[in-house]
N, C-alpha and C positions, 0 to 999 in steps of 0.2 A: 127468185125467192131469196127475202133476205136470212141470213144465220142466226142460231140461236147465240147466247151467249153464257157461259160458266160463271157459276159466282162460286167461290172459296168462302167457305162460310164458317168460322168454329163457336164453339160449342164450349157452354160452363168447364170449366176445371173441378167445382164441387157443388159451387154457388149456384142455383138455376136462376137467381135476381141478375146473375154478372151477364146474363145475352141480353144483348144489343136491341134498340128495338129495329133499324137495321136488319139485324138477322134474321129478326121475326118475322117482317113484311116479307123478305126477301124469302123464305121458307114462306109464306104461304103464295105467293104470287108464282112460283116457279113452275114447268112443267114437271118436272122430275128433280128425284134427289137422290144422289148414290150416296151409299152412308157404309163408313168401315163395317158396324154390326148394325144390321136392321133393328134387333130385337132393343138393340141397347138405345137406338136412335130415338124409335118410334116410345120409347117411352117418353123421352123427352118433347115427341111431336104431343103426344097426350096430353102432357101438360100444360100446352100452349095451343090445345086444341086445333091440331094442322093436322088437314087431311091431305097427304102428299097425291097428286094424281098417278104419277109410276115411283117405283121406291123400289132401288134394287143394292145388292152390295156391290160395292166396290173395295179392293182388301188385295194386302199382299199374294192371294194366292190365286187371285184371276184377273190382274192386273190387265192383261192384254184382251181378255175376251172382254168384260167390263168395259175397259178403256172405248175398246173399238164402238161399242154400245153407245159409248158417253159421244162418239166422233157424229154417230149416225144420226144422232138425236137434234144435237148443235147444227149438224145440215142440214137439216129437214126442216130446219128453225125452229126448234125447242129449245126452251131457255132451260137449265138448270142449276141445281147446286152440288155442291161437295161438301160430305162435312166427317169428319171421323167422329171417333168415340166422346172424345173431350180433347178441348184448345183448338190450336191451329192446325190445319188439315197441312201435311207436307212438312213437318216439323217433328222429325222421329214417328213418324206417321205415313199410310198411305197420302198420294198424292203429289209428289214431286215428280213423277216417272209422269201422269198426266196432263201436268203440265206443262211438262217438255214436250210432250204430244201436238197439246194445244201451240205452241208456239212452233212445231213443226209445220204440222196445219193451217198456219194461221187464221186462227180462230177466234176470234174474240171471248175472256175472260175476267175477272174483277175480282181482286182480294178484297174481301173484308175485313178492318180490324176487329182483334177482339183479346178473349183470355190466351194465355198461354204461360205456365208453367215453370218454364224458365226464366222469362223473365220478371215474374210474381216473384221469383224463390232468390235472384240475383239482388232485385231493391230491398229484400227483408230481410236478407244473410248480415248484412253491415259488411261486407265484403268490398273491393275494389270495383267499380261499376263503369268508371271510364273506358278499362281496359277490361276484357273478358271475349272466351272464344266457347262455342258450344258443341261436345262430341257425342249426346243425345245417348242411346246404350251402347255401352262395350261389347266387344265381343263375347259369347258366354265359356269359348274356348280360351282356356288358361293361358296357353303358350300366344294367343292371339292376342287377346287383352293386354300383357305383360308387354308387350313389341311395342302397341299404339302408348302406354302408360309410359314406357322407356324414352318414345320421342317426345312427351309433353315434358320432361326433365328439364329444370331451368326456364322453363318459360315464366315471363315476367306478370302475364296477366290471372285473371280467374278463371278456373278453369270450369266449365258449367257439364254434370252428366244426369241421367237418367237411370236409376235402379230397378228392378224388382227386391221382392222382401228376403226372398229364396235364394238370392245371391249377395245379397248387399255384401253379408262377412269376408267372402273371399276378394271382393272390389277392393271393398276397403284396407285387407291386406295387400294387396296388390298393390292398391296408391302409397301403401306406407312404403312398402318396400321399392319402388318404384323412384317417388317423389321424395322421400323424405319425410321430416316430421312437419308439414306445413300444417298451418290451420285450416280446418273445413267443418263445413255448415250444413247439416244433415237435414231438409224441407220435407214437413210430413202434412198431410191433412191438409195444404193449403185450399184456401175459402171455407173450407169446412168447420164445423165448429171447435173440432179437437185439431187447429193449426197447432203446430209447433215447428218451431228450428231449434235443433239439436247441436252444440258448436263445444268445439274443443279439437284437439291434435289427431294429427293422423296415428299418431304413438299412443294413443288414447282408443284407436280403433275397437278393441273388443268390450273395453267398459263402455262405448259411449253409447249404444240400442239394448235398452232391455227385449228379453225376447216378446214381450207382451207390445211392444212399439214396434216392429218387425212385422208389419203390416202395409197391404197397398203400397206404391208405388212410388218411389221418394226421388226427389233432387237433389244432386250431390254436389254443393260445390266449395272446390278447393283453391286456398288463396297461395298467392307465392309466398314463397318462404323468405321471408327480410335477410335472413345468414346465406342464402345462396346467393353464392357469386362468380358467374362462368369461367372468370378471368383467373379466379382463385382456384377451380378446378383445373386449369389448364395448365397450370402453373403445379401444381401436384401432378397431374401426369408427366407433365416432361421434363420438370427437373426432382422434385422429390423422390418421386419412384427409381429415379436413377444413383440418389445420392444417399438413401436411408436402407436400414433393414426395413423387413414387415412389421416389425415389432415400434421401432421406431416412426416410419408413416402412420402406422393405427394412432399410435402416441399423437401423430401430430394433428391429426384430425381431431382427436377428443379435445386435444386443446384449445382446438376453433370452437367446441360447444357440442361438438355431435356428442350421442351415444355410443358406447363402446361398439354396439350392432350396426349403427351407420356409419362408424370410423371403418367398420372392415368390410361394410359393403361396398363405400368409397376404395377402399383399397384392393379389394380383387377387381375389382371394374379399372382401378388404372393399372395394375399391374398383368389384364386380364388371365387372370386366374381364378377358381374355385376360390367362394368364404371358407369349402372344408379347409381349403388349402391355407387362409389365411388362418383359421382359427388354430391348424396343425403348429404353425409357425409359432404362435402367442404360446402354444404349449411349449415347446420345445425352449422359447426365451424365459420359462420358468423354470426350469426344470435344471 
């Protein structure tokens, strides 16, 4: 008996015109379709009037019972699909763990192209598009997020994330304080009719979402900063820090262009120390 075969199949971002006709056939031809949320699926099967023959979920929280389901199906020779909520299935989404399954198994499988989000949100930012790397959602733990934020410092490319609306504020302080003042491009509503992108500085963070725009689920992405220079960081840790007061390193950073808050956040970071600590110091050379 021959195997069945997986198709990867995603799904509009807002647009229901953006699926494929591809996708289409391939949803109605298939034996089964494991979908992140059924209910959210089958609306979409509704509308393109597809009557799936089995249709079950598949989702981060039965990933292995599901999985194994999806295993038994494909041997038995059932063909099916995968598809999440919206976009690419496996891309900040269930499905990636599946896949490695299938390629464990070797099992025969087939991605379809289609919408996805990130990179809708990276060609309509005006942002750098040669170079760009995607970290999908942060952690929602503070101290965890700050660490992954910490090692994208200096990176030359774009950096592409995924928000919710409930967190976006404290992200986006995160990246300022993290990154710096670089430019970023806040994708809201993509395909849908109220698109926007939102752009302005990471220093800009708290004016740049009304809270009436602090909806549904955004792209965030952050371009490198033209003033960062690693070589020039380096170069302040291990010879400024050595040869200035506190008072005079903060000086000399704002002279490069920073703000007084990124001259002393650069500066407890080479001199690893506490900002309180930096900021005690700035008192004390007035005083």
């Amino acid at each position: 008996m021959s195997v069945g075969t997986l198709y990867v199949v995603p799904t509009p971002i807002g647009n229901l015109e953006d699926i494929t006709l591809r996708a289409l056939r391939v949803l109605q031809e298939v034996d089964f379709i494991a979908a992140e949320d059924t209910r959210h699926t089958r609306k979409l099967l509704t509308h393109f009037a597809i009557r799936p023959k089995q249709f079950f979920s598949y989702h981060e929280h039965n990933v292995r019972t599901a999985g194994e389901s999806v295993i038994r199906l494909l041997q038995a020779g059932y063909s099916g699909a995968l598809v999440s909520d919206a976009g690419m299935p496996a891309i900040s989404d269930p499905g990636f763990d599946l896949i490695a399954l299938l390629v464990a198994e070797q099992l025969p499988y087939v991605v379809l192209p289609g919408p996805n989000a990130a990179m809708t949100a990276l060609v309509g930012s005006g942002l750098d598009t040669k170079n760009f790397s995607f970290h999908g959602f942060l952690p929602r733990v503070a101290k965890e997020r700050r660490a992954i934020i910490e090692q994208l410092r200096g990176r030359s490319e774009t950096l592409i994330f995924y928000e919710a609306p409930h967190r976006i504020d404290k992200m986006l302080a995160d990246l300022y304080e993290g990154l710096g003042n670089c430019p970023v491009v806040i994708a809201k509503e993509l395909t849908k009719h109220h698109e926007c992108y939102v752009r302005g500085r990471l220093a800009e963070h708290q004016q740049l979402l009304p809270e009436e725009m602090k909806r549904g689920e955004m792209v965030v992405l952050v371009g490198a900063d033209p003033q960062w220079d690693p070589h020039v960081t380096q170069n302040h840790q291990s010879v400024l820090g050595e040869q200035l007061s506190i008072a005079e390193h903060v000086a000399q950073w704002m002279a490069e262009g920073l703000t007084q808050k990124e001259a002393m956040r650069e500066v407890a970071k080479a001199r690893s120390i506490s900002r309180r600590d930096v900021y005690r110091a700035l008192l004390e050379n007035k005083s």
